[in-house]
C-alpha positions as CSV (number, residue, x, y, z in Angstrom):
1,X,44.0,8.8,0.6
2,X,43.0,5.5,2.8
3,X,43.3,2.5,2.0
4,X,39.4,1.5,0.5
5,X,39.7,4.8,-1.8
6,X,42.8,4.0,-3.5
7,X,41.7,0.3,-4.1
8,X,38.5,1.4,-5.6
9,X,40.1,4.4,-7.3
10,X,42.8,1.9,-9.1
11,X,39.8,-0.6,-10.2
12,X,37.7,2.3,-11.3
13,X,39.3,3.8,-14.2
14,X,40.6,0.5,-16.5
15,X,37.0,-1.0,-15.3
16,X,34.4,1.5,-15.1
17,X,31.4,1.7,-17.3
18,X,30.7,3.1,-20.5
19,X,27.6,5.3,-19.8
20,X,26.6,8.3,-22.4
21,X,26.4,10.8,-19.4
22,X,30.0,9.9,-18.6
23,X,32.6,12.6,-19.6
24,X,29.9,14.5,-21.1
25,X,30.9,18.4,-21.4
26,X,27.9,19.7,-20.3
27,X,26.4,19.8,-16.6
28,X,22.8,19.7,-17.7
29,X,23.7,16.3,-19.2
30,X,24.8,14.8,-15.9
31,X,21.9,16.7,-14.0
32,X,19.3,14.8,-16.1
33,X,20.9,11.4,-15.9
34,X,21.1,11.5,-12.0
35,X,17.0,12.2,-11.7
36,X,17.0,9.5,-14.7
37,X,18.5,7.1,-12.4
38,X,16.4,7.4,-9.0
39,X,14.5,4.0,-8.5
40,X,15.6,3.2,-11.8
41,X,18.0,1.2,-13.6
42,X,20.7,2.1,-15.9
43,X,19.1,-0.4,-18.4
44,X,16.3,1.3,-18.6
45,X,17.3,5.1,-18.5
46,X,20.3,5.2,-21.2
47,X,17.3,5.0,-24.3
48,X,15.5,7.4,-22.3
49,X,18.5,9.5,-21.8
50,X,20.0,9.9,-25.0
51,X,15.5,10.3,-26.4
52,X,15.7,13.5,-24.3
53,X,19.0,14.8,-25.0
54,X,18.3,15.0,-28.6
55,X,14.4,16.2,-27.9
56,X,15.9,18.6,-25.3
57,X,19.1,19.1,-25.9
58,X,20.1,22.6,-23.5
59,X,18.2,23.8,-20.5
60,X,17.1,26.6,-22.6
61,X,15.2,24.0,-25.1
62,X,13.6,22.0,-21.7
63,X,12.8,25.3,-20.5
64,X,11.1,26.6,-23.6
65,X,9.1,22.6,-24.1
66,X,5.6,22.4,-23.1
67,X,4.9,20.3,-20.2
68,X,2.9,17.9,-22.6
69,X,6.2,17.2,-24.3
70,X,8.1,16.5,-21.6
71,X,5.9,14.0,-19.9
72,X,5.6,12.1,-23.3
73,X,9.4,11.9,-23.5
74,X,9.2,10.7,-20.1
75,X,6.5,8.3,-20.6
76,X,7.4,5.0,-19.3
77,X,9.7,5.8,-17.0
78,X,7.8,6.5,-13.9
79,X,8.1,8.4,-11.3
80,X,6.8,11.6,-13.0
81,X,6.8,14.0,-10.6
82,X,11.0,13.8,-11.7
83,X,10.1,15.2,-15.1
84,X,7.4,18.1,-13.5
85,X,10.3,18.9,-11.7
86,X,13.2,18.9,-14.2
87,X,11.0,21.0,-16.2
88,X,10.1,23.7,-13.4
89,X,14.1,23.7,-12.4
90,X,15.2,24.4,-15.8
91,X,12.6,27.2,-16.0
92,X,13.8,28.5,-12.9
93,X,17.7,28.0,-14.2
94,X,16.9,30.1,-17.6
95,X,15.1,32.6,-15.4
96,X,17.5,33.6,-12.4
97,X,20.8,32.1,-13.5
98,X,21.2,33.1,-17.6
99,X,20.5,29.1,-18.4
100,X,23.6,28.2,-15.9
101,X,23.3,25.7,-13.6
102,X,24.0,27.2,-10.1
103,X,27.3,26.2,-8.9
104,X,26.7,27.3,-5.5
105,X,25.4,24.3,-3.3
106,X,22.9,26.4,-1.8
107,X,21.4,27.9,-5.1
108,X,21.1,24.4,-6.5
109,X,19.5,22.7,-3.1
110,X,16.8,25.0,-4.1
111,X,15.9,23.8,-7.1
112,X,12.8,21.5,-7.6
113,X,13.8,17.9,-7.2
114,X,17.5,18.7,-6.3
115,X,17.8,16.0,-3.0
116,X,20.8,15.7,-1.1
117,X,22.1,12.8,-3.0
118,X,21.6,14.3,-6.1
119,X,22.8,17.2,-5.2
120,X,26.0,15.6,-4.3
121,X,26.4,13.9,-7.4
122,X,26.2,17.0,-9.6
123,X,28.3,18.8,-7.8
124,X,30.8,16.1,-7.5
125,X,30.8,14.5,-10.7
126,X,29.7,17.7,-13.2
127,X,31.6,20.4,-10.9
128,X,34.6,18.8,-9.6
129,X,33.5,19.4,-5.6
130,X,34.4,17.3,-2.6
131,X,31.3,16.1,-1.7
132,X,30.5,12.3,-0.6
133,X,27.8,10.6,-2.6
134,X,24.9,8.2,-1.3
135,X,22.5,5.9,-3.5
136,X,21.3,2.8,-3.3
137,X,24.1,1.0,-4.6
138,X,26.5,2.9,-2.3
139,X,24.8,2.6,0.5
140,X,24.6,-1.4,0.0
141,X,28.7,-1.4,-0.6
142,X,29.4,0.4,2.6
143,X,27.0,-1.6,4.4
144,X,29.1,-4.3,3.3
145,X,32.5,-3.4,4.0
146,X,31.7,-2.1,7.5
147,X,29.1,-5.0,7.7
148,X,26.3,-2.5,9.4
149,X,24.1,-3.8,12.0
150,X,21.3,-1.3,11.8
151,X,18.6,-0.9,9.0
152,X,20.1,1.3,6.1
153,X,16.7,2.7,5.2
154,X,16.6,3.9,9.4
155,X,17.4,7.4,10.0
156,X,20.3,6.1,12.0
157,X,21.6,4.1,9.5
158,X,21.5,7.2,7.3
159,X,23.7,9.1,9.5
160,X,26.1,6.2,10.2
161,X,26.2,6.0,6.2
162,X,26.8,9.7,5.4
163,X,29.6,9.8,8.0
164,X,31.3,6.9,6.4
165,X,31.2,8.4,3.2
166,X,32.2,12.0,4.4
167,X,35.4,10.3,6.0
168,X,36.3,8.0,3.5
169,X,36.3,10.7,0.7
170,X,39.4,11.6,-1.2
171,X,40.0,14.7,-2.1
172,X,40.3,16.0,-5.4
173,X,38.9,12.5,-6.5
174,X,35.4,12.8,-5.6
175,X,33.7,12.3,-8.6
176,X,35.5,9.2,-9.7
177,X,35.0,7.8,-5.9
178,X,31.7,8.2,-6.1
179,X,31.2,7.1,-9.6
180,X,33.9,3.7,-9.1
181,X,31.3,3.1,-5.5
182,X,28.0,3.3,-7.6
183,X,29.9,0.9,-10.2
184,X,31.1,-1.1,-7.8
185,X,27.5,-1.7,-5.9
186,X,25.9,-2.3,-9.7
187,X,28.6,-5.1,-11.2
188,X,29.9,-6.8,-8.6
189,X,28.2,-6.2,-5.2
190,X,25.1,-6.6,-6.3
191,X,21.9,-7.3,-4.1
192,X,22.1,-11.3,-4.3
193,X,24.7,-13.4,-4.5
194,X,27.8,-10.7,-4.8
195,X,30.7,-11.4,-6.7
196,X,33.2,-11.4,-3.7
197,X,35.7,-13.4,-5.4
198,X,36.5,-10.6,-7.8
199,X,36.0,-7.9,-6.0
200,X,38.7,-5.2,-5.4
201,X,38.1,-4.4,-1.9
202,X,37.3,-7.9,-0.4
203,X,40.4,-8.0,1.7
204,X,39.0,-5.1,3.8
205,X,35.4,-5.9,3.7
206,X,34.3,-6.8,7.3
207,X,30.9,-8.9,6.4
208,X,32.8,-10.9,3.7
209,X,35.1,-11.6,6.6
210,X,32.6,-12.7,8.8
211,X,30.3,-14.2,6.2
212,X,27.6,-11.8,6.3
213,X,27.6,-10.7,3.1
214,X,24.2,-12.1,1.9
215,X,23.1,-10.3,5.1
216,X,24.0,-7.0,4.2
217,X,22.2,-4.6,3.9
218,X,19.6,-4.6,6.5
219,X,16.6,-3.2,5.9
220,X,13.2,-2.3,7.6
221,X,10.7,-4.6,6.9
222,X,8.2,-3.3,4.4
223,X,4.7,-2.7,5.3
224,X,1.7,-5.0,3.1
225,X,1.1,-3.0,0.0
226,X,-2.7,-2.2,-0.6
227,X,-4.8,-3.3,-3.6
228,X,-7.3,-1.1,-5.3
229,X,-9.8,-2.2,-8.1
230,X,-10.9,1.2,-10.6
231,X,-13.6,0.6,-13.3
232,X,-12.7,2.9,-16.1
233,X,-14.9,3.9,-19.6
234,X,-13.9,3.9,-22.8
235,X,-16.1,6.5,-25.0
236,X,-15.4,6.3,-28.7
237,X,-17.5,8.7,-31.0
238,X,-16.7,9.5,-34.4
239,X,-12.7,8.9,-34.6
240,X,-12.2,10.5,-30.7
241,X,-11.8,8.8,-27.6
242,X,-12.9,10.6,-24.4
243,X,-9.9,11.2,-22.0
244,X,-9.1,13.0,-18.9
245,X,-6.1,15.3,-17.5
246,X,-5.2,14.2,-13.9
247,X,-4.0,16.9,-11.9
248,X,-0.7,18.7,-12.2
249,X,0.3,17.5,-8.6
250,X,0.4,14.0,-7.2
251,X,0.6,10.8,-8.7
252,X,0.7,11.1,-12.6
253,X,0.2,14.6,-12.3
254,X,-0.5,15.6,-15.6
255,X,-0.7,12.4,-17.7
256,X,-4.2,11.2,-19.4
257,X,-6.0,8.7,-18.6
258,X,-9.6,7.0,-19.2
259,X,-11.9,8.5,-17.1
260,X,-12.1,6.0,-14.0
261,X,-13.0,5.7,-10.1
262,X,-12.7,3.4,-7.7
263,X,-14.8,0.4,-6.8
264,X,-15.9,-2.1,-4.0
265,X,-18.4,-4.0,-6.1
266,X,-19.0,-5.3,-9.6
267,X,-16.8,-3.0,-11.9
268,X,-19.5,-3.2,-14.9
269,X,-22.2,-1.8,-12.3
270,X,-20.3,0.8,-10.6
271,X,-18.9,2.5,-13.5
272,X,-21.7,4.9,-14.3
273,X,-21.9,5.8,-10.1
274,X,-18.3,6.7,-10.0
275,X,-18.0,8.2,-13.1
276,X,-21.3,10.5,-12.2
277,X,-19.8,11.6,-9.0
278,X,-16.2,11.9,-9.8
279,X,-16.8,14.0,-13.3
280,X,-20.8,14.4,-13.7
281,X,-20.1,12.3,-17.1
282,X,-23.5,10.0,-17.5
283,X,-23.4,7.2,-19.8
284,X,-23.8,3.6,-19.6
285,X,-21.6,0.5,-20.7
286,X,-21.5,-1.0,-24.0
287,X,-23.0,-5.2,-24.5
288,X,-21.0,-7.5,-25.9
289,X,-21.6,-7.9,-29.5
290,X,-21.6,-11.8,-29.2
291,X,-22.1,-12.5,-25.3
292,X,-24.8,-9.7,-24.9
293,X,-23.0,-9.2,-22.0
294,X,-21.1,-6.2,-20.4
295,X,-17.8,-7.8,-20.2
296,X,-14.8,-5.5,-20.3
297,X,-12.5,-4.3,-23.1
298,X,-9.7,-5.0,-20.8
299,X,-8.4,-5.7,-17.3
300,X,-4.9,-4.2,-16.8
301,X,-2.7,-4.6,-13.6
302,X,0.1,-2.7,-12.9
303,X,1.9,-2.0,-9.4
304,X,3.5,1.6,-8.2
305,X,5.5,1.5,-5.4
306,X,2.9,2.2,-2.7
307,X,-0.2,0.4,-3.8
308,X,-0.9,-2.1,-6.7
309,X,-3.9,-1.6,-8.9
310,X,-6.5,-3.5,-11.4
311,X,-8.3,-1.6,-14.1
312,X,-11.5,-2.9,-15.7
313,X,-11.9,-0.9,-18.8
314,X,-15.1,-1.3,-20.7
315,X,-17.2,0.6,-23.9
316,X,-19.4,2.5,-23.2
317,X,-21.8,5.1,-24.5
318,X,-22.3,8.5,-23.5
319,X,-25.6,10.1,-22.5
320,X,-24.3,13.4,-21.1
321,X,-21.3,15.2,-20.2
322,X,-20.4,18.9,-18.2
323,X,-19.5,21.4,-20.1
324,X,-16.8,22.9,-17.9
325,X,-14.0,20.2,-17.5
326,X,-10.9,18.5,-17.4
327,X,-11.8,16.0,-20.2
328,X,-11.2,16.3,-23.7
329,X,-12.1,14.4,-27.1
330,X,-8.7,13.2,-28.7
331,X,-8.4,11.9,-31.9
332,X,-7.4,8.4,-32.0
333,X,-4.3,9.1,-34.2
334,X,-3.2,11.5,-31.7
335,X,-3.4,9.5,-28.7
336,X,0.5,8.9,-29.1
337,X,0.9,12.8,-28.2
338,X,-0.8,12.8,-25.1
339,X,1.4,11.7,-22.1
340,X,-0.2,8.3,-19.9
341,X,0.7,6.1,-17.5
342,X,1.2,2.4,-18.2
343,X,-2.1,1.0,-17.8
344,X,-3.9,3.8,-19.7
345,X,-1.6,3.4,-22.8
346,X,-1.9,-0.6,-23.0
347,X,-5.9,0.3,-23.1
348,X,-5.2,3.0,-25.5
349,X,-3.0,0.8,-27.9
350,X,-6.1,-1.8,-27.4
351,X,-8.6,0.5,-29.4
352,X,-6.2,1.7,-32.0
353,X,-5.1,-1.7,-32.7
């Protein structure tokens, strides 16, 4: 065992985190807390984590859920195409492998939304393998420590960063090296400012000895994010609220939404247009009771990680609609039960208020 290993190793185990996925008997359990935590923080995923263990509780029970109910556990989490995944790779686990996860590395690469890192963690931490680890957090500490002069988001930096971790791997420890790496990169070497001071390895980290720590890790710089503007209608008749299903694939696949499109001119005007060619709906947007003017409901803003968006929601009243279709009249005591993104559910909880 080198030198970095056994330092982190001996910090790790009186200082590591208490996390519920942690020690946890079953492999499913770790499996859905590493797609939990992609692009997301711990924070935020241990409610969500210990909501879906009790909602889902084997891969049999995720297996047997409808997809509904698994995007509305999800909800609010993002990244949904995680959750459409877990749910088609615990299918596919009850089906081919008697509702055990594979432990064979090529059986579980196969798997819908098994990557390389998270393959790795699953089969270090829930199976006991020798297999290096690489996150965000870990990637940042070993930028650090062998201060990295090329972009860790570069395909070269990739491969310089797997090496490192392949080399620097102790066996029959892999699990808790990986783990005490991501702990390390999340309390103490964090993105700004780290904690140098009290850090375990910061005799033998090469940018705090040449100062570059705040440097560290270079990245490539990020392209201009585009801004869209959607106008989006908000039908209410008799109790129901007129919603649509997006598609199973792509962004939100499967959530519901207000029927919407996207503009270029005055949202209030555009509305009908969009919504005639997008769904053949034909209707026409609600007055202001006091102004007498079509003002929206709402405007919502909310920013994914490719493109930022504003929403103008308004009332308005249908004068047709197709019969064959992906929208559907929900009751507006139900809308809880059907699964939306977060600028469709602040509308939502804006007409059920």
């Amino acid at each position: 065992m080198n030198r970095l290993a056994s330092k982190l190793l001996e910090w790790y185990h009186p200082n590591k985190r208490t996390l519920p996925w942690r020690g946890h008997p079953s492999a499913y359990a770790v499996w859905v807390s590493e797609i939990m935590l992609q692009q997301t923080r711990v924070e935020a995923v241990i409610p969500y984590f210990a909501k879906w263990m009790r909602l889902f509780p084997t891969v049999q029970s995720l297996a047997n859920a409808s997809e509904r109910d698994v995007l509305n556990t999800w909800e609010g989490l993002g990244y949904y195409s995680r959750a459409r995944n877990l749910h088609k790779a615990a299918k596919i686990v009850v089906d081919q492998y008697n509702g055990d996860i594979p432990r064979d590395l090529d059986e579980l690469r196969k798997l819908p939304g098994i990557g390389r890192y998270t393959l790795s963690a699953i089969a270090s931490i829930a199976f006991g393998m020798d297999i290096a680890a690489l996150d965000g957090n870990i990637k940042r500490v070993y930028a650090r420590i062998f201060d990295l002069e090329v972009p860790v988001d570069s395909a070269n930096g990739e491969k310089i960063l797997w090496e490192l971790a392949d080399k620097n791997l102790p066996k029959g420890h892999a699990g808790d090296y990986n783990q005490a790496l991501m702990d390390l990169g999340a309390t103490i070497c964090v993105p700004k400012n780290p904690r140098c001071l009290i850090c375990p390895v910061m005799k033998i980290c090469r940018a705090r000895q040449r100062g570059t720590q705040n440097q560290r890790p270079i990245k490539t710089p990020k392209k201009d994010v585009p801004h869209y503007v959607h106008a989006a209608a908000v039908v209410v008749q008799r109790g129901r609220v007129l919603l649509s299903q997006r598609p199973s694939e792509g962004l939100l696949g499967g959530m519901w939404e207000f029927p919407n499109g996207r503009i270029e001119g005055d949202p209030a005007a555009e509305l009908p247009k969009v919504l005639r060619r997008a769904y053949d709906i034909r209707l026409k947007v609600k007055r202001g009771p006091s102004t007498g003017k079509k003002e929206p409901l709402a405007i919502v803003e909310h920013g994914y990680s490719h493109f930022s968006v504003t929403v103008h929601a308004f009332l308005s009243e249908l004068i047709s609609l197709p019969e064959e279709t992906n929208l559907r009249w929900v009751s507006l005591n139900k809308l809880d039960e059907y699964p939306m993104g977060r600028i469709d559910r602040q509308i939502a909880r804006m007409i059920v208020a």
